[in-house]
C-alpha angles and dihedrals in degrees: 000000000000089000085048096046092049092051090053099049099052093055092043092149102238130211111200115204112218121193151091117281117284090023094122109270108126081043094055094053085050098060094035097051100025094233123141123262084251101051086043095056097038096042089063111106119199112252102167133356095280104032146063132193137214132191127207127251093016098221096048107010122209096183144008127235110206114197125194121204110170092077104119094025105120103255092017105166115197097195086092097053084036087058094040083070109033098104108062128045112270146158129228120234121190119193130204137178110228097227091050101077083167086092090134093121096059094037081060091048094056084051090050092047091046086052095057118029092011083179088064108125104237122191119179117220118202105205122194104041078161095062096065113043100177116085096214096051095045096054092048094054088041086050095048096043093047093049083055092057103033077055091047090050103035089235147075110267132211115242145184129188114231145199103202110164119195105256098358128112118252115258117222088255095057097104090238083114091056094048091050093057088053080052097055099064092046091040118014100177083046086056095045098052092047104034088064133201133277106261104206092149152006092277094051084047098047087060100045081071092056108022084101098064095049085055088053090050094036086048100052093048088051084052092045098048095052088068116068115274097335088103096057086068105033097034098069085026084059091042089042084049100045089051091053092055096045095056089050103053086042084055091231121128118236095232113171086248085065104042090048080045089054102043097043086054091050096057130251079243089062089053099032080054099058107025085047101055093039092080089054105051083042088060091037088055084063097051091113099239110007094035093064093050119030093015091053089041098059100037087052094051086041093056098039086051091036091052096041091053082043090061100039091054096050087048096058093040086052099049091047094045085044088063095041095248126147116260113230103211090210100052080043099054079041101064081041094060093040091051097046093045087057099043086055099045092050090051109052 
């Protein structure tokens, strides 16, 4: 678990927040993760000298906020923040206030990133729609703000306009959900985790609570089985692991009666699925040349959605079981397929 939790932490995707003070940032990662203002501001860890991290969720993080907060300051140099993420995927994210048109120091900043890594993801977020009521006047100053930046990049940038209020929780026409759809096709396991999940009933609700730590799982063995061989030993340790953890917070015991019950429920066609086609990436991640490119890429997408189904079926097995209700196998093999659709998608 050690091996599987350091491969995990060192391609936690990061998204780095780029803007001026007061342009709307704490008040993003409020609407995006759902934490107060106060845990928000108390959960960032310094990582340079002008710049603080935070990971989400805080006991078995899935992804890493970087802040910088040195943009407006007069000799800021972004090369330090540039080098703090430089080791894990991640996607820039500049952030303007829409009455504020003096946005020179990111714009320098995007330069500076292109520069650099010209292959970094960048989405624009307009913040303060409500500042400026009228339309015209708030396309002009859009239009304006996002020039500056295109310029600054040397391409054209996705964007989305934004009402993010301090301390207030987002409304549906914030523009957050617009923001996570341009998220999903940079960081799947990041969209999945904030775009949340419909809660018609307890059971979705019970796994809303712990819908973050199966991505984790589901996250690190991604990151394993992309790797030779290492996959073959951390990816069933991980699933072994996360189920594990999901019997205990759901307070059910994994007896062998269960775990046959379960799999039984789940279909010998779910397993065979998965344990059938493992040998084989496993063999394809050899393959000198291709092997180390399309064969690790798919078996990494294939582990990160297997494990994530995996873990929303046992969810769902575990709070039935909890509350002494009778599991349907075909409602069961149902929310695995669903899941495991998603997770792909997502992935791929």
């Amino acid at each position: 678990m050690q091996s599987a939790a350091e491969w995990a932490g060192r391609t936690l995707p990061v998204i780095w927040l780029l803007g001026k003070t007061g342009a709307g940032k704490s008040s993003l990662i409020q609407a995006l993760t759902g934490l107060s203002a106060a845990r928000v501001g108390n959960g960032f860890e310094p990582c340079t000298r002008t710049a603080s991290m935070l990971d989400f969720p805080h006991d078995l993080p899935v992804m890493r906020f970087l802040d910088t907060r040195g943009l407006g300051e007069t000799g800021y140099d972004p090369e330090e923040d540039l080098h703090a993420c430089d080791k894990g995927s991640h996607v820039l994210i500049a952030v303007a206030r829409l009455d504020d048109p003096v946005q020179a120091e990111i714009a320098a900043a995007i330069a500076a990133v292109r520069k650099r890594r010209s292959g970094t993801p960048i989405i624009i977020v307009h913040n303060g729609a409500d500042l400026l009521p009228q339309e015209q006047a708030r396309f002009r100053a859009r239009a304006q703000t996002q020039q500056l930046f295109e310029k600054a990049a040397g391409q054209t940038l996705p964007s989305i306009e934004t009402i993010l209020l301090p301390g207030q929780v987002p409304a549906s026409e914030s523009g957050v959900d617009s923001l996570i759809t341009h998220l999903a096709g940079i960081m799947p396991d990041v969209a999945l985790l904030l775009a949340g999940e419909e809660r018609r009933d307890a059971e979705r609700n019970a796994f809303a609570d712990v819908r973050a730590r199966v991505l984790w799982y589901a996250s690190a063995a991604g990151a394993s089985d992309v790797a030779p061989v290492v996959g073959a030993v951390t990816v069933p340790s991980l699933q072994a692991a996360m189920l594990r953890t999901l019997g205990k917070i759901y307070e059910v015991s994994w007896t062998r009666v269960r775990m046959t019950e379960f799999t039984l429920a789940l279909g010998a066609s779910a397993a065979f699925r998965f344990g059938a086609s493992y040998a084989v990436r496993q063999l394809t991640k050899l393959i000198p040349v291709y092997g180390q490119t399309a064969g690790a890429a798919v078996s990494g997408t294939i582990s990160f959605a297997a494990t994530y189904a995996l873990g929303r079926a046992a969810a769902f097995y575990l709070h039935r079981t909890q509350l002494g209700l009778a599991i349907d196998p075909e409602e069961l093999r149902a929310l695995y397929t669903d899941a495991l659709r998603r997770a792909r998608r997502e992935g791929t």
